[in-house]
N, C-alpha and C positions, 0 to 999 in steps of 0.2 A: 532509688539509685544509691547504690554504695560508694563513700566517701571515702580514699586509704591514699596512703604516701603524707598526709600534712604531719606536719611539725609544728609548733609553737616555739615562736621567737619570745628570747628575754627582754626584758622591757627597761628600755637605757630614757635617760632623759636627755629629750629634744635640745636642740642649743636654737637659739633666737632665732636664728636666720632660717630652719626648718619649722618653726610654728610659724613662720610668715607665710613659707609655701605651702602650709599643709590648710592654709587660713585663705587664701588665695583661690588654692586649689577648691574648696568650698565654695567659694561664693562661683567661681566659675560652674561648678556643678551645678546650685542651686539656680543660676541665672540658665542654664540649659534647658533646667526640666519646666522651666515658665511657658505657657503655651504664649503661641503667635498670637498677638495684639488682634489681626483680620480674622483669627479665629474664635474670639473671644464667645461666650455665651453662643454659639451655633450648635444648637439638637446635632445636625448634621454638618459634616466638614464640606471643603469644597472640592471637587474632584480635580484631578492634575490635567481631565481632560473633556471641556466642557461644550455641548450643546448652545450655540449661543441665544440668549434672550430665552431659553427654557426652561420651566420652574415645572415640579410634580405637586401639587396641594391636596392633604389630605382635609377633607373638610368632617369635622363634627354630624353623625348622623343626624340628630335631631335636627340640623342645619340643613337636611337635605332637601329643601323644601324652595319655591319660584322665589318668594320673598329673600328667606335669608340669602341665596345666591347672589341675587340683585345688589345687595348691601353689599356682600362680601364684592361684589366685581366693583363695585363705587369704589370701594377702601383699596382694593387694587389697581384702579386706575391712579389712585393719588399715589401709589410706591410708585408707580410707573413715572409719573411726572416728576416726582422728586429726583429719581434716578436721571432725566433729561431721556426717555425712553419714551416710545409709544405705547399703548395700549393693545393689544390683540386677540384680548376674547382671554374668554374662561370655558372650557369645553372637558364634556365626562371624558374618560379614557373609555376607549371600545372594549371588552370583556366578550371572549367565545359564549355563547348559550352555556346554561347550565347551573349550577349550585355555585354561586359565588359570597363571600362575608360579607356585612352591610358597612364594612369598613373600605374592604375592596370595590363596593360599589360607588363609595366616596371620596375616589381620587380624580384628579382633574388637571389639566393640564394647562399653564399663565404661561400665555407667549406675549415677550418685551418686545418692542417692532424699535428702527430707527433708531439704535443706539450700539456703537460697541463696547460691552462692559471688562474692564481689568478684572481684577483676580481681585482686590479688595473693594472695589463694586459689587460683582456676585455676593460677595460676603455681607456686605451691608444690605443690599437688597433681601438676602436668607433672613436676615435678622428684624427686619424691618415685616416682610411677613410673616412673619411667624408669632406674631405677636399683635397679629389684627382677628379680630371676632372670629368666631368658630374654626380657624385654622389647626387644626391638631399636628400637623406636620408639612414640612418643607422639604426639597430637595430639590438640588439645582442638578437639570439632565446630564447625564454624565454621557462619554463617546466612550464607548466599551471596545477595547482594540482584544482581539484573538490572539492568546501568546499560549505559548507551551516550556508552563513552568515548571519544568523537571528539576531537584534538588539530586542530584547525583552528582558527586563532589569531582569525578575525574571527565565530567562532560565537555568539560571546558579542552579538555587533551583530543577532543575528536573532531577534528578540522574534517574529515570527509562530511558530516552532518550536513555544514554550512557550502561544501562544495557540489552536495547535490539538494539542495536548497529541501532539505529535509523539513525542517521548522515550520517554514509556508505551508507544505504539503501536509502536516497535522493539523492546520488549523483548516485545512478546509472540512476537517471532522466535528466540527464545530462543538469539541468537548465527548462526542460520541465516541464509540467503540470499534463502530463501524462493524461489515460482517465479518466471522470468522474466516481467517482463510491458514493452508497449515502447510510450511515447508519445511522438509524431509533436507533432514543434514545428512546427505552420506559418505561418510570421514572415518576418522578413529575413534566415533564413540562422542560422548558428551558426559561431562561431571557430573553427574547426579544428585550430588548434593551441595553444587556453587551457589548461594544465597542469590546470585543474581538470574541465577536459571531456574530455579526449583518451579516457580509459578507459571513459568511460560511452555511447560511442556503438555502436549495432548496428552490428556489421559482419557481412559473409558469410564461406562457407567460404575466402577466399581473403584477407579480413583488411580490404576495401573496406566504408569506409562506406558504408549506404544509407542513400541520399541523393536529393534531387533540387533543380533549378531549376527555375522555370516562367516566372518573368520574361521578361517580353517574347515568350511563345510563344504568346498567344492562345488563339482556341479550337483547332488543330490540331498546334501545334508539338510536334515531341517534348520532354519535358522535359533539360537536360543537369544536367550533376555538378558546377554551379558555384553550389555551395547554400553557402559561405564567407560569415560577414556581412560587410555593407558598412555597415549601419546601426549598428548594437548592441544594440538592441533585445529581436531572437532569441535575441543570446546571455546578456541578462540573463535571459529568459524559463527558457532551458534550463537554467542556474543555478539557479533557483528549486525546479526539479522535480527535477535529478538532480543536482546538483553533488557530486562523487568526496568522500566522506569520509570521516574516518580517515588522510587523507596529508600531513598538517601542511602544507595548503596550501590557506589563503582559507577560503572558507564548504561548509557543506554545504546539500546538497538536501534537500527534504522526503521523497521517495524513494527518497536513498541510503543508507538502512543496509536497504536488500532489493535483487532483482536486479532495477533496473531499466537501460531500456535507450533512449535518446535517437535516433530518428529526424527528422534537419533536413529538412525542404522549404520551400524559400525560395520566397517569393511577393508578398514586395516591396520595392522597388527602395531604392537609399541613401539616398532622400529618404524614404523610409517609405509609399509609398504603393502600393499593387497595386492588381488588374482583381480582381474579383467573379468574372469566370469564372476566370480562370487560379489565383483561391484554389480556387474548386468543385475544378477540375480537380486542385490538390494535395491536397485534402483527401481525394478518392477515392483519387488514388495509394497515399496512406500505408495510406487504408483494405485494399489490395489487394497490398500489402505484408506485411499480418500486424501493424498498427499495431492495438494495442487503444483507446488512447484516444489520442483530438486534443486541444491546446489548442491555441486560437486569440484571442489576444490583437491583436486586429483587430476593425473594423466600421465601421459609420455607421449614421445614422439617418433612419428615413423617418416621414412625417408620414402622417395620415390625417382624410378626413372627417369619419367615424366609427369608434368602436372597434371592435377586432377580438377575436374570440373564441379563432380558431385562426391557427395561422402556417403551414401546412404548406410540405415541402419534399421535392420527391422524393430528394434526396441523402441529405438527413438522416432521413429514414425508411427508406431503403436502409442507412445505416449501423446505426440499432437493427434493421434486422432481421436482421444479422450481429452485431449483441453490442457493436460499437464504442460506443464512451461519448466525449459530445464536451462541454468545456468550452469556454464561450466569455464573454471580457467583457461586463462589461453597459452599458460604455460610462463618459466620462470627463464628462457636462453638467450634471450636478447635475439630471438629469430622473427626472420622476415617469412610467415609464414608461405606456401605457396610458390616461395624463389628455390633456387638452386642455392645450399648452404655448404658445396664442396662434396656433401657425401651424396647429394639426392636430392630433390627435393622436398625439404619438410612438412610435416601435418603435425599436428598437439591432437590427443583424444585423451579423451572424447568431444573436447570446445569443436572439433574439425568438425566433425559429422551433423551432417541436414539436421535440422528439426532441433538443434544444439544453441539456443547464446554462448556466444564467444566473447569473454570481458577480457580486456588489456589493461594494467594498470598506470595510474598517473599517478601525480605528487602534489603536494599541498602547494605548488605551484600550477596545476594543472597540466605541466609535460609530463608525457610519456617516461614512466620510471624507466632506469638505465636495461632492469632486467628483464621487462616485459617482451614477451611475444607480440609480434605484430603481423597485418599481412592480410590477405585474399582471404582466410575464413575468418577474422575479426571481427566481431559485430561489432562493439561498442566499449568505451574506457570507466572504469570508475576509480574511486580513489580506492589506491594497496598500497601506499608507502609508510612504513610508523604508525599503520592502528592501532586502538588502541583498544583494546577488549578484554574480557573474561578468559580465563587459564584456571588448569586447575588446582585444588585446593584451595578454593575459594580468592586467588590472586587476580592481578589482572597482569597484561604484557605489551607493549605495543610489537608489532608483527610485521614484516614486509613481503609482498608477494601477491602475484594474480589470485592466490588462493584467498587472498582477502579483498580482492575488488570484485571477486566473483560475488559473495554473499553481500556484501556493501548494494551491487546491482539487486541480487536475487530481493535483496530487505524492500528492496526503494518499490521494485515492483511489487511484494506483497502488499506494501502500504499502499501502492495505485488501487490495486486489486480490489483492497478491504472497502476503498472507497468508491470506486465503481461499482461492484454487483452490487444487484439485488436481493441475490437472497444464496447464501454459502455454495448453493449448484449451477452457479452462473459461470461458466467459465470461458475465457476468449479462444478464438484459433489460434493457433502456433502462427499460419500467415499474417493475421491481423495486430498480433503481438509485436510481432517482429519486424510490421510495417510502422508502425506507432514506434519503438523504441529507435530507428532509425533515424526517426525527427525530434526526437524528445529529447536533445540533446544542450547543456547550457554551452558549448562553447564549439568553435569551429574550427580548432585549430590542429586538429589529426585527421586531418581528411585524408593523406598518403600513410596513415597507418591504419585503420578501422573505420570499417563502412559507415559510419554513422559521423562518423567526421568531429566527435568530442564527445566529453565528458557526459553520463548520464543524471537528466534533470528530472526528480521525480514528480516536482510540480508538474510541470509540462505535460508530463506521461498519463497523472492522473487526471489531467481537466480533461488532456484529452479521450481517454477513457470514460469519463464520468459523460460526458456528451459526445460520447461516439462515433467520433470524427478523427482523421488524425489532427496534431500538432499544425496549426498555423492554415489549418482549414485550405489545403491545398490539394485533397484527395477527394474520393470519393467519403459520403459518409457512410462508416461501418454499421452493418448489423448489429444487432444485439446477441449479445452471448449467448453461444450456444439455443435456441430462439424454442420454445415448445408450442408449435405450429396450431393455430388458432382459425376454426376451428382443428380440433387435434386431428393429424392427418394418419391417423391409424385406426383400420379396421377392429374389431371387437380379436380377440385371442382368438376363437371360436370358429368364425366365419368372415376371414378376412376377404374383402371385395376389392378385386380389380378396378383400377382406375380406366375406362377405356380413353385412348387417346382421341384428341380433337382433332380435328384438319390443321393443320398449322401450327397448333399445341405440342408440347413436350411428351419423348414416349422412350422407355428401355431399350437398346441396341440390342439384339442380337439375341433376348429372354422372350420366355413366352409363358404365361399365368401356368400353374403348377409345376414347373422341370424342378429338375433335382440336379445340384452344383455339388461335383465329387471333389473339384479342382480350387486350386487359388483362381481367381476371378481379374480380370480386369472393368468394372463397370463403366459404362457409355449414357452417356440420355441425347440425345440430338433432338430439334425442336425448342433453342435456348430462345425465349422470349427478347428477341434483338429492340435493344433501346433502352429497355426498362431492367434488366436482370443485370444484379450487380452478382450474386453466387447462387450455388445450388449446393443443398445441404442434403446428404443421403443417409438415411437412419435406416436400422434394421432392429423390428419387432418381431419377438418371441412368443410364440405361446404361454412359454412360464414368467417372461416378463413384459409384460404390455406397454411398458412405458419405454418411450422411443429411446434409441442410442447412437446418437450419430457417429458416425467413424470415418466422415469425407467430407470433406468443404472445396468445395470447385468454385474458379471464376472464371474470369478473360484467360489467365494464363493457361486455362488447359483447354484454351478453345481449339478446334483444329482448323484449318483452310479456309473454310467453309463458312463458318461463324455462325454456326448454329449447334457444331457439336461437342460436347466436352466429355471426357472422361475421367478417372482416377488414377494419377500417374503411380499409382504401387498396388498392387490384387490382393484379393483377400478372400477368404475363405468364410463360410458362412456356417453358422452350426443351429443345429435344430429346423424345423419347422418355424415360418413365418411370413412376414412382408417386408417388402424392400419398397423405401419412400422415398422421393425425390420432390422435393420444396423448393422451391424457387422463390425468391425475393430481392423486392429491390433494395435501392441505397440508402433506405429507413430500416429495414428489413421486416418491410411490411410483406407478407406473404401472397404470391404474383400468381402461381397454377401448381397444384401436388398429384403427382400421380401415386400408386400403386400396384405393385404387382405378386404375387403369393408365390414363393417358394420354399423349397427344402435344401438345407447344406446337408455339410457331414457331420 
């Protein structure tokens, strides 16, 4: 470290009354650094948070023997009595199989019974064994509590952290990383070289950010690598969600104490404004990248006639049927989404459209910010008032807007995420998401603004993810993500085999083993397993790619009349040669009856 700016002071002589305080002040210092009396002579200190009557005793190898024990547990019964304690045994600690030190094999475990020990009891107790025959060490059991100790100096400025109980929700990573999971910012870019981003971004095998531009490329241009902001925007957004923590620098992310991983695709320009397609077009990019979830802190508003019931959107029905989860602002107008606002009825998009989270922002009081959209396509509230995030050249800013409760949400759920799956290809339904973030909510007090009735809990979100159930065990219990059907329910590339149907078993409407599908599709199975089937998951296998890919999750809601038949409420096209699976599973998502049937798309 380099030392500059010091000066040397001239040297005056003290007048009496400063050598008294300068005399003072010493013995005060010297009397400071004297250790605690209770902790006198203790190898080991006392912990602030202790096991009661539990000792760890290292005992002397050579001591490892029936005899010396015996002793050693006499000499320990007599600390015991002096203490006004009981006696409770001297027992090895258990050790997994395998290659262990003969030191490690010589730990043990002194339980004091019938007695509650102070703080300078423990101590005298430590001291007392630790100084009886073949004891080589002591340690009084300490109660290890799970914290998440981040040293970033502006942490303390991030009151959303604590509003969606972030901190809890890291420790249930118990120190781990958890799986990678990677959301795709698509904004104005992200800084590139912000000290508090540089580590959190995807790169490839070769160390290159993925990344893209689409600005100014329209519907056909290829995207280029100049996804750097120009705005700031972006890079406050990407802040919000992954900002590097634990490196005594700035703020952290809602997502950084697990593996997340930051995808930029910039999509509008320094003035802050983009094209609708050139965002569509980025937001698939990412999707096709391996992006799990999107936020998009972007939109506008359209008016209408009449209301609208559904929003649909082929993009965004294409990304739930690949697992992608997209967050989107609900917009910054203080509108009642869905009402009559004088010109129409309004809509925010993209937050409006199916298959979309719709975040509303609240305040470090948990109402409803002054600016936030509210309304019929709302999904859920997070905190956008005064964040506090990463800017670029290397600054930070605090920021108001849905645009910031959007990623605050998008973070909380990658952190559930990282902590739920299995393994980085695990990923949930859009349904099942969106049934979970509904209830996963800490407070209850926007139920007449957003379906979910408050503020988002990432605890909540996560437990209930991680035992796949929803929040408060009031549903059905969910499937497992995305589930690779066991045995695997796909024919060989080569020679795929029809499933014939059973009497009463489940069968294809309206297909028949080899036709060829020119058209978009709407798929049928009738025959739902009544009682035991919680959904039906339909995959379609390739010749060039064997490994299944689901593109439709059915349940009750797309039963018809009947209650045996359900279909796909959006069609779809089929390409290449292959098979068409339909799985059925119940409320474990234990695997119930799979058909197959062989066809050909376009």
């Amino acid at each position: 470290m380099k030392l500059k700016h010091f000066r040397t002071f001239p040297r005056k002589r003290l007048k009496p009354w400063m050598q008294m305080v300068l005399v003072l002040a010493s013995v005060s210092s010297i009397y400071a650094c004297q250790p605690s009396t209770k902790l006198e002579n203790l190898r080991h200190g006392v912990p602030a948070h202790v096991v009661p009557g539990s000792y760890k005793l290292t005992v002397a190898t050579e001591a490892h023997d029936e005899a010396s024990l015996n002793e050693l547990s006499e000499e320990a019964k007599g600390v015991a009595q002096e203490q006004g304690c009981g006696f409770g045994g001297l027992q090895a600690l258990a050790w997994e199989p395998g290659a262990i030190s003969a030191e490690l094999a010589s730990t043990y475990q002194l339980k004091l019974t019938d007695c509650e020990q102070s703080e300078d009891e423990v101590a005298d107790t430590l001291r007392k064994l630790q100084t009886l025959r073949h004891v080589k060490g002591v340690e009084a059991e300490a109660s290890i509590q799970l914290a998440v100790a981040e040293n970033d100096p502006l942490k303390s400025r991030q009151y959303h952290l604590d509003k969606i109980n972030r901190e809890q929700t890291c420790d249930l990573l118990g120190g781990k990383a958890g799986q990678q999971v990677v959301v795709a910012v698509i904004d104005s870019g992200v800084d590139k070289d912000h000290p508090d981003l540089q580590s959190q971004f995807l790169r490839d095998a070769s160390g290159e950010v993925i990344g893209a531009s689409f600005v100014g490329k329209g519907a056909r241009g290829r995207p280029d690598s100049n996804w750097d902001d120009q705005n700031g925007h972006g890079t406050h957004v990407a802040g919000l969600v992954g900002a590097a923590a634990n490196n005594n620098v700035g703020v952290v992310g809602v997502a950084s104490c697990s593996n997340v991983k930051i995808m930029p695709v910039r999509v509008m320009d320094a003035s802050g404004r983009g094209s609708s397609i050139e965002i569509d077009r980025g937001v698939q990019w990412a999707a096709s990248q391996g992006a799990d979830i999107i936020n998009l802190s972007l939109g506008g508003n359209n008016f209408f006639a009449q209301p609208r019931n559904s929003h649909p959107s082929a993009l965004y029905s294409d990304l739930a049927s690949k697992g992608v989860t997209v967050f989107a602002a609900a917009g910054n107008e203080s509108l009642r989404l869905g009402s009559n606002s004088g010109n129409g009825y309004a809509y925010s998009y993209p937050a409006s459209y199916d298959n979309v989270i719709s975040v509303a922002a609240t305040n470090s009081r948990d109402a409803l910010a002054s600016f936030s959209n509210r309304g019929s396509t709302v999904d859920i509230a997070a905190p956008g008032d005064q964040d506090v995030s990463t800017y670029p050249g290397g600054g930070y800013k605090a920021m108001s807007g849905t645009s910031m409760a959007s990623p605050v949400a998008a973070g909380a759920y990658a952190l559930a995420l990282s902590i739920a799956r299995n393994s980085p290809k695990d990923r949930f339904q859009h349904n099942d998401v969106q049934t979970l973030l509904l209830k996963a909510v800490r407070t209850s007090n926007l139920k007449s603004d957003v379906a979910a009735g408050g503020v988002m809990d990432t605890l909540a979100l996560a437990q209930a993810m991680k035992n796949g159930r929803n929040p408060g065990n009031d549903g059905p219990t969910m499937p497992a993500p995305m589930p690779t059907p066991t045995p695997q329910p796909t024919p060989t590339p080569d020679e795929p085999t029809p499933t014939q149907p059973t009497p009463g078993g489940m069968s294809f409407v309206g297909l028949t083993d080899g036709q060829t599908l020119t058209q978009a599709t709407r798929f049928a199975v009738t025959g739902w397993p009544q009682g035991k089937t919680a959904r039906i998951y339909l995959y379609w296998v390739t010749r060039d790619d064997s490994s299944p890919y689901s593109f439709a999750s059915l349940d009750r809601s797309d039963l018809d009349a009947t209650g045996t038949k359900v279909q796909t409420p959006d069609t779809y096209y089929l390409y290449g040669a292959g098979t068409l699976v339909a799985e059925a599973v119940d409320t474990s998502g234990q695997q119930l009856q799979v058909i197959r049937i062989k066809l050909t798309g376009r």
